[in-house]
C-alpha positions, -999 to +999 in steps of 0.1 A: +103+240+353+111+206+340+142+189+345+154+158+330+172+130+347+182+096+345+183+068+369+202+037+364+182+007+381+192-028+388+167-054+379+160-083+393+142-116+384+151-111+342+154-142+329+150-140+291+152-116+262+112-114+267+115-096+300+136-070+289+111-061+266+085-065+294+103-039+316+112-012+284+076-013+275+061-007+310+083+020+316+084+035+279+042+037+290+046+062+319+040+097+310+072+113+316+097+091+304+119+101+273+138+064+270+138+035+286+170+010+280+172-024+296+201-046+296+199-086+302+237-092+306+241-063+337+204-067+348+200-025+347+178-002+332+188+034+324+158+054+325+156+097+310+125+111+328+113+143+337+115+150+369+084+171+374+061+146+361+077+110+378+099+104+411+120+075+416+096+056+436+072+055+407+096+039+385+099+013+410+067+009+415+062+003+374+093-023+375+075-042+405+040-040+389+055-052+357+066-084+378+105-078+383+121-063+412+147-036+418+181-045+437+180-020+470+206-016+496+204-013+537+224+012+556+229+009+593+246+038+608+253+047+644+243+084+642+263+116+667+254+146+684+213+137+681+199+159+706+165+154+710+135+132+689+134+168+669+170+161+654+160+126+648+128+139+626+150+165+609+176+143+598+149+112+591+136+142+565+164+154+554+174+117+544+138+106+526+145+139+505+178+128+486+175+108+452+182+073+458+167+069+488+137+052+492+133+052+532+147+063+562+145+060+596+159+076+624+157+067+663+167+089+689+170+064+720+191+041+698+209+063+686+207+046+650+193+052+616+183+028+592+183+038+552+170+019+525+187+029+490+190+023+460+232+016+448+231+027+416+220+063+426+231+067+459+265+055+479+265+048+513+292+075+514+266+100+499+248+095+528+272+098+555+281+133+540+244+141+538+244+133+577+272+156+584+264+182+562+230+181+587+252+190+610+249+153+628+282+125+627+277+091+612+290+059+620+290+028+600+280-001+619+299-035+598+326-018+590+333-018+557+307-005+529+293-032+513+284-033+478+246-040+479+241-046+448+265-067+443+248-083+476+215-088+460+230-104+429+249-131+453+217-137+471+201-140+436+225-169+430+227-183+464+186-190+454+188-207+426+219-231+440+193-241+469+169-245+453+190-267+427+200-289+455+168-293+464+154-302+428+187-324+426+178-342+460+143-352+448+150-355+409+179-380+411+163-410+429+130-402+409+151-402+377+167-431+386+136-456+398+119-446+365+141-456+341+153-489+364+116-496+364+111-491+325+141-509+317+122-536+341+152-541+365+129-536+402+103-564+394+065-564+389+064-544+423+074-514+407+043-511+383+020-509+416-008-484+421+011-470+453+042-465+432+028-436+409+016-419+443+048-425+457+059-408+421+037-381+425+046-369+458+086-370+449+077-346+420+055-322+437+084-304+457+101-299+427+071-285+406+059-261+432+089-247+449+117-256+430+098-244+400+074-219+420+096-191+397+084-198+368+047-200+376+050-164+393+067-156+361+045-167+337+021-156+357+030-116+360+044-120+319+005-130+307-004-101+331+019-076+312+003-090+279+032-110+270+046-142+270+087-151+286+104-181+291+084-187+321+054-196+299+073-222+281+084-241+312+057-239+335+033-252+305+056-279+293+061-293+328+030-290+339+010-305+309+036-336+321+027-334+355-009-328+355-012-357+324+005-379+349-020-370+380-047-380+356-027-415+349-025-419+389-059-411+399-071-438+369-089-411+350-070-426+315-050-451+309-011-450+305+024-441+314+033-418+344+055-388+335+063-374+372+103-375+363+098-359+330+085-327+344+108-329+375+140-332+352+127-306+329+125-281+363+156-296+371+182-291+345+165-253+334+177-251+373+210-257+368+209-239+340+202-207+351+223-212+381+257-219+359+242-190+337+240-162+368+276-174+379+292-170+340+273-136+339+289-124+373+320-130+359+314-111+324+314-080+350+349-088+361+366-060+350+345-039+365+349-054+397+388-050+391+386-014+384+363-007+416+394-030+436+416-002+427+403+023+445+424+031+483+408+024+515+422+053+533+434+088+525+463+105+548+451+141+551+468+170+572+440+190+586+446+215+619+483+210+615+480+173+622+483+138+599+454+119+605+444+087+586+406+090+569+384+064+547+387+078+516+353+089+512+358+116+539+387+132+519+367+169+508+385+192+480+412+215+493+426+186+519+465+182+515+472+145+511+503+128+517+511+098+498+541+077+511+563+053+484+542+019+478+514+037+485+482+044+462+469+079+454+436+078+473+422+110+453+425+128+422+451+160+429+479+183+422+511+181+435+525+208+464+554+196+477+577+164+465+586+146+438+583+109+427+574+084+400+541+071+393+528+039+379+497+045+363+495+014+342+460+004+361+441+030+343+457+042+312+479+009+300+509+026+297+539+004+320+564+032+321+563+053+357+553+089+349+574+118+369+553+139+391+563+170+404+552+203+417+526+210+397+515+182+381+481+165+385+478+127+406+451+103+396+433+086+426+443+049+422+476+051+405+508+035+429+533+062+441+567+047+432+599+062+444+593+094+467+569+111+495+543+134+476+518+158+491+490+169+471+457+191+466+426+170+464+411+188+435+384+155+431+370+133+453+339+107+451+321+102+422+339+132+399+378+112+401+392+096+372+387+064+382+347+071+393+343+086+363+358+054+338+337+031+361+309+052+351+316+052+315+321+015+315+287+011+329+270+031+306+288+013+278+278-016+291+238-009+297+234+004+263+220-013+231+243-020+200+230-020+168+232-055+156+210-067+188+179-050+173+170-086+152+173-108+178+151-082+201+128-081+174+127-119+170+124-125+207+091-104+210+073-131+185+090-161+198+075-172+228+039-167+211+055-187+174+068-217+197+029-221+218+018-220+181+043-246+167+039-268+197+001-266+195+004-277+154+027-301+167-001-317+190-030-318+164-003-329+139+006-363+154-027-370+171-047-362+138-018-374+107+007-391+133+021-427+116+005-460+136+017-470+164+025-504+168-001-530+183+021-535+213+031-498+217+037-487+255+021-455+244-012-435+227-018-417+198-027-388+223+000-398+248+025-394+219+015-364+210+021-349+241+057-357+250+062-342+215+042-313+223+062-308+256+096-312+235+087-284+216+077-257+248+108-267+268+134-270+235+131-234+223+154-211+241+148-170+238+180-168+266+201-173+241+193-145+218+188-118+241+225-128+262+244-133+227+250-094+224+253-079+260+274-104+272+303-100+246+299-059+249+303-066+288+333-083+285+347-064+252+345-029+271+358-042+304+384-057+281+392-024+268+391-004+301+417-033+314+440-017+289+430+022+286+405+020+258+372+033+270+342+029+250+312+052+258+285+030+240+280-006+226+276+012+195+310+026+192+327-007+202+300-023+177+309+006+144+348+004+153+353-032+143+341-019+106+361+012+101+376+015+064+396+048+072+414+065+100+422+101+101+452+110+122+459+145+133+494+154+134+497+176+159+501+160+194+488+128+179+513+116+153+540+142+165+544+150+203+525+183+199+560+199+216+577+215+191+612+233+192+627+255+167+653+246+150+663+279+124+664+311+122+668+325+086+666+367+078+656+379+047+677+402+028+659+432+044+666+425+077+702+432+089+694+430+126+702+397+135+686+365+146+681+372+182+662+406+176+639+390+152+631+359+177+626+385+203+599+406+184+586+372+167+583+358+206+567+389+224+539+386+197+534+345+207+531+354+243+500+355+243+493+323+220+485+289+231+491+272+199+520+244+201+547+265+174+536+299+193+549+285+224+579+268+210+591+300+195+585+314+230+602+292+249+634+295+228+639+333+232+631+324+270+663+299+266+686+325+251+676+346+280+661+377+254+641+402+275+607+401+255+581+438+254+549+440+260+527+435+228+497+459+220+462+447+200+472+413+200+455+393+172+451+357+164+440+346+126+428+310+131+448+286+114+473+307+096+487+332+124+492+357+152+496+395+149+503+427+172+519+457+180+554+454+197+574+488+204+557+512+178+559+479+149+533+459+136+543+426+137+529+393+122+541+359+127+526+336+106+522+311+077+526+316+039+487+318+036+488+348+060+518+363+043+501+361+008+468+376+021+486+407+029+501+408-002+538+406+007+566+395-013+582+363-005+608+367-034+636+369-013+631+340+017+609+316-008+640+293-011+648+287+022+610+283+030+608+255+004+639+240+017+627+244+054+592+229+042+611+197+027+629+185+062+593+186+077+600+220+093+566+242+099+582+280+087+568+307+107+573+343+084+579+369+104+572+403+087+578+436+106+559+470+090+541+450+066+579+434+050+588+398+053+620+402+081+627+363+080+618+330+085+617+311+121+615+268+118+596+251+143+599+210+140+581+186+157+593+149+168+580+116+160+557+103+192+577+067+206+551+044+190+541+061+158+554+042+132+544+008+148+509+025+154+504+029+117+520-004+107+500-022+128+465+000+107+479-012+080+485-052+087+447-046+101+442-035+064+431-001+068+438+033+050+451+056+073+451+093+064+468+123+085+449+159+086+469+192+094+471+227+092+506+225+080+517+234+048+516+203+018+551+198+015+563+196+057+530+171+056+542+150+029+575+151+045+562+137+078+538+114+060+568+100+047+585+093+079+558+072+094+541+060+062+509+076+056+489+067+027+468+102+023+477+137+034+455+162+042+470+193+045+465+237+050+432+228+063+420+253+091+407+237+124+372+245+109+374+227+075+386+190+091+352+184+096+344+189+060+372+171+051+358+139+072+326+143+052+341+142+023+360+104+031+321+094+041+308+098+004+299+063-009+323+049-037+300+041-062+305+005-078+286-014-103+269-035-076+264-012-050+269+023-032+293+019-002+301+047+026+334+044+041+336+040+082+357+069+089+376+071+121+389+101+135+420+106+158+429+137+176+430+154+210+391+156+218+396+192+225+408+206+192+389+185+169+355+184+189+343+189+154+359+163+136+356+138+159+319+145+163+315+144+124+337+105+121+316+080+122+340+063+156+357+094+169+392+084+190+403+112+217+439+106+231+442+120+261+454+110+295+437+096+326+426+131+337+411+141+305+385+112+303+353+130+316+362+162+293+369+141+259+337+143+244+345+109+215+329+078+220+359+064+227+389+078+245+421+062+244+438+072+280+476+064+274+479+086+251+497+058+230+487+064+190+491+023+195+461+024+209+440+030+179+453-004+168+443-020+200+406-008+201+399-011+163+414-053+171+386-053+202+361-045+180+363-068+160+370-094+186+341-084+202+320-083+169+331-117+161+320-127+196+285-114+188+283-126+156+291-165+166+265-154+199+237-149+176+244-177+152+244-204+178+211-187+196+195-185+162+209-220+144+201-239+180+167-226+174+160-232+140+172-265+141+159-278+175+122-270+176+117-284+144+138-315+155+113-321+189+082-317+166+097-345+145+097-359+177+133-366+172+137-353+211+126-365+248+115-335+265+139-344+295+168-345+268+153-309+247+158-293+288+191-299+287+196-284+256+176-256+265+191-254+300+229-252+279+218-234+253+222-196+271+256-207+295+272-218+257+266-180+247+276-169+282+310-187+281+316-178+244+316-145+256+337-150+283+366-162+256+375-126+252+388-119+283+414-145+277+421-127+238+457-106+235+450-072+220 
């Protein structure tokens, strides 16, 4: 049977918008695999495969064969209790057999084993429980886990710095003698034969190893049937390097260009190495958010306190938290009673009360007192593991507006060759005289321009503009609680037109108390009776007023009976049998399908309605017996939430059950522009679709960008049918909320807050792909003008993609 799966890889040896599409389109060709994403800015690819047709290994082997390489980590643990070489094949086996790891190797007289794994889908820790659940003990030699891919990235850029020095070391003095000796400063001594091979062996180094990359690169991308950034450099350097060979061995008369096509290896160098350092830090906040996590874990097991790494803490441990200390695991509260900051993941400053009970998120900061809770999640199902998670998946997918400059970047390496070969015949063949005294050839002339051209255009710049900013705009938003579950959503949010607030729990608290208790002229039997037989009927109910009518005949102490053939109507109300009477609590839409009279309460209901009271009728046998009023309070922040929509220039709209006039009433309070009210939990979807029809103007049809704000639970539906759904929830909520983007305070302010990213981050993107495109467009056609020295078109080229990365990087500075 086939299962599908999906890996997330890290990539190494990208260099250009051309490799990405290198590395999607070799593994979009293996029979098995559903999609293939690959993203320049994090240097992943997320693969969907089935899993009876492809392995791990076979991806790898596709990402090598396509020229690239896949970041892999080493484990070296001291291994316990190994009994014979047996043990030592068993556990070598059951090692090779998890995912992520691509060898293992166990050694009896050592004592040690040796994994090789791949990060992204397998932790060290995963291992060392796959060890003891093989009934062996593992210990890490090292101590602390290391982050390997994080390793293999800083080796990445440790690379390029050396071998920068070492282009720097031969490529200054070279630079330097050349233009001395053209500016004729050294004498007639520096125009001697043994001075071009002195020349000549000063730029060798730096062709072939500083620039050894880009040969292997352009090498393996004309393999793949495609041509990368690596084409452009090694030919423009080399046409100056081999041209100049020719000059020194006598072959053809003319200048030497050894410094040229060193500089041009040079500065693309330094380039890349200030590019990998800028991109390093557009995954800051990730980094931040994987700081958070606690080393250790107190745990009480056998009776006794004993101090763990946290990766050891299993489900069911009691853990004991001390004040100043962080929560090392998700939980629930047993014993104790403190205040918690959990500003790191949700936003929100204020200290939240725990108490018996009450859940713990792993990584928050135990304030005031000693707490001891259940781990109910540990490893890579916490909170915290699973925002990191979200983040990264945000951050490895494609937005929208990146599909041009992908598009563009498959043709442009081939369109520059092309514009730099025209650029060739055009000044050899139709070139203006050169002067009689000219230090250079028609042919000679036509080169340097030619070379201009290759090393000029940049496809870097293109294919960072939009990763980058989405790296930095979602771990921007995480920073302060707003998670993003795809570049699309943080892409779609900076255009909404509309947002759709629900009231319950979103506007309002969703906590509702009541406030009167009317009787109708039938019923004579007082207010506490008919809460009673209104409240036995809502103990079974979960909805918000069912509760709140509940818990107030608990607060008066009222001994509630048992209800019989309980019933709930969706969205208008409850029903069942309580001491021999039928009773139904409900709204007036209820009331009127049973056909009962309302002639005697209607007043008080309008009246009830008008203070933004929800009236609950309560009718016993089938006759209206009087009128319960549940209200609902303001959430802190409500008003400002919807202020701040509004100075962002939005329409904001609120959707409820509730009857018109208790919505209007509300609406009124916190200035809502539309109401949407009496519509069943079923219908808000429809009611969303309906805000989606395109206004139709004389120019054009235009669809609104509907947002949609609720609970992610209730209004699965809704939020599904927005355009950018919004769940508010709270840290412990995040993996259940099922909207692209989940707003973990809580806060309605929120909405404000993520809608401003968006459009931060859109911005961001927008000035990314103008510069990439406008440095382009004017550039190459400057250097076949031969407005441009090739050394002075690498430097551009070399700046070109570390502009877009540090545009990027802006946002992280941006108040939001």
């Amino acid at each position: 049977m086939s299962e599908t799966k999906q890996l997330t890889l890290p990539i190494t040896g990208m260099t250009c918008a051309n490799c990405v599409a290198t590395v999607e389109r070799n593994l979009k060709k293996m029979d098995g695999v559903q999609t293939a994403v690959v993203n320049l800015s994090s240097e992943r690819a997320t693969v969907e495969f089935d899993s009876s047709k492809l392995v791990l290994t076979d991806v790898i082997a596709r990402v090598q064969r396509a020229g690239y390489g896949v970041a892999t980590g080493e484990a070296d643990l001291v291994i316990k209790r190994l009994a014979d070489d047996n043990d030592a094949r068993r556990l070598e086996k059951a090692l090779s057999k998890l995912d992520g790891v691509l060898e293992a190797q166990v050694t009896f007289t050592t004592e040690k084993a040796r994994i090789q794994y791949v990060p992204t889908v397998i932790s060290q820790a995963e291992i060392r429980r796959a060890v003891s659940a093989a009934g062996f003990e593992a210990l890490e030699l090292g101590g602390d886990t290391e982050d390997a891919e994080a390793m293999a990235r800083e080796h990445e850029i440790t690379e390029q710095r050396n071998l920068l020095w070492i282009g720097l070391l031969f490529t200054v003095p070279l630079f330097l003698f050349s233009m001395a000796r053209d500016f004729g400063l050294l004498g007639m001594w520096a125009h001697a034969e043994w001075v071009h091979y002195a020349m000549w062996t000063v730029a060798t180094p730096v062709q072939f190893y500083v620039g050894w990359q880009y040969y292997v690169g352009a090498y393996k991308s004309l393999r793949n049937g495609s041509a990368n950034m690596d084409v452009l450099i090694a030919m423009g350097s080399s046409v100056a390097y081999i041209y100049s060979i020719f000059i020194t061995l006598g072959l053809i008369p003319g200048h030497v260009y050894f410094e040229t096509s060193a500089v041009i290896i040079t500065l693309i160098r330094l380039g890349k190495f200030l590019e990998a350092r800028a991109k390093g830090r557009t995954s800051e906040a990730i980094k931040k958010l994987m700081g958070l996590r606690a080393k250790t874990a107190r745990i009480v097991r056998d009776g006794v306190e004993v101090e763990v790494p946290v990766d050891e803490v299993r489900v069911g441990d009691v853990v004991l938290v001390r004040p100043g200390e962080k929560i090392p695991v998700d939980g629930v509260v047993v014993d104790g009673r403190s205040a918690v900051d959990e500003s790191m993941l949700t936003g929100e400053s204020m200290p939240v009360e725990k108490k018996l009970g009450e859940p713990v998120i792993g990584a928050t900061l135990n304030k005031l007192g000693l707490l001891k809770f259940e781990a109910t999640k540990v490893g890579r199902e916490t909170a915290l593991a699973q925002i990191i998670k979200l983040v990264e998946d945000a951050q490895g997918s494609k937005a929208p507006i990146q599909k041009l400059a992908d598009q563009v970047s498959g043709i442009f390496v081939p369109a520059v060759i092309g514009i730099a070969a025209l650029t060739f015949i055009g000044w050899y063949f139709f070139g203006p005289a050169l002067p009689i005294n000219a230090e250079m050839d028609n042919f000679t002339r036509a080169l340097i321009n030619m070379v201009a051209v290759l090393v000029i255009a940049c496809p870097c710049a293109m294919g960072l503009a939009t990763p980058t900013a989405v790296m930095v705009g979602t771990g921007k938003g995480a920073e302060v609680g707003i998670l993003f579950r795809t570049s699309e959503a943080l892409e779609r949010a900076g255009r909404i037109g509309v947002v759709v607030l629900d009231k319950t729990g979103t506007i309002t608290k969703g906590q509702p108390a009541v406030t009167d208790i009317v009787g109708s002229g039938q019923w004579t039997v007082g207010s506490d009776e008919l809460l009673r037989l209104a409240a036995s009927v809502e103990k079974g109910s979960e909805h918000p007023l069912g509760e709140a009518i509940w818990a107030e005949a608990t607060r008066r102490g009222l001994v509630l009976a048992e209800a019989a053939g309980f019933k709930a109507e969706p969205g208008t109300g409850v029903q069942a049998e309580v001491e021999g009477r039928l009773v139904a609590v409900g709204n007036v839409r209820m009331m009127q399908a049973r056909n009962l009279s309302l002639s005697g309460i209607q007043s008080e209901v309008d009246r009830l309605q008008s203070e933004a009271k929800t009236a609950m009728l309560v009718a016993v046998d089938d006759q209206i017996a009087g009128v319960i009023a549940v209200a609902d309070t303001l959430k802190d922040g409500s008003v400002e939430a919807i202020q701040e929509l509004h100075r962002l220039g939005l329409k904001v709209a609120m959707i409820t059950g509730d009857n018109q006039k208790t919505a209007e009433a509300i609406a009124r309070q916190v200035g809502i522009d539309m109401v949407l009210a009496e519509v069943l939990p079923a219908g808000k979807a429809e009611e969303i679709k309906k805000l989606q029809k395109p206004i139709v103007n004389r120019q054009s049809s235009i669809g609104n960008i509907v947002a949609m704000v609720g609970d992610g639970v209730n209004d699965a539906p809704a939020l599904a049918q927005a355009d950018v759904g919004l769940a508010i929830g709270t840290g412990t909520d995040v993996a259940m909320a099922a909207a692209p983007v989940t707003l973990m305070s809580g806060d309605l302010r929120g909405v404000g807050r993520a809608i401003s990213l968006s459009r931060k981050t859109l911005a961001t993107i927008k000035q990314n792909l103008f510069w990439a495109f406008f440095y382009n467009i004017i550039l190459i056609p400057a250097a076949a003008l031969g407005y441009l020295n090739p050394m002075l078109a690498a430097g551009a080229m070399a700046f070109s993609s570390v502009f877009v990365v540090s545009n990027s990087l802006r946002l992280r500075g941006q108040k939001i």
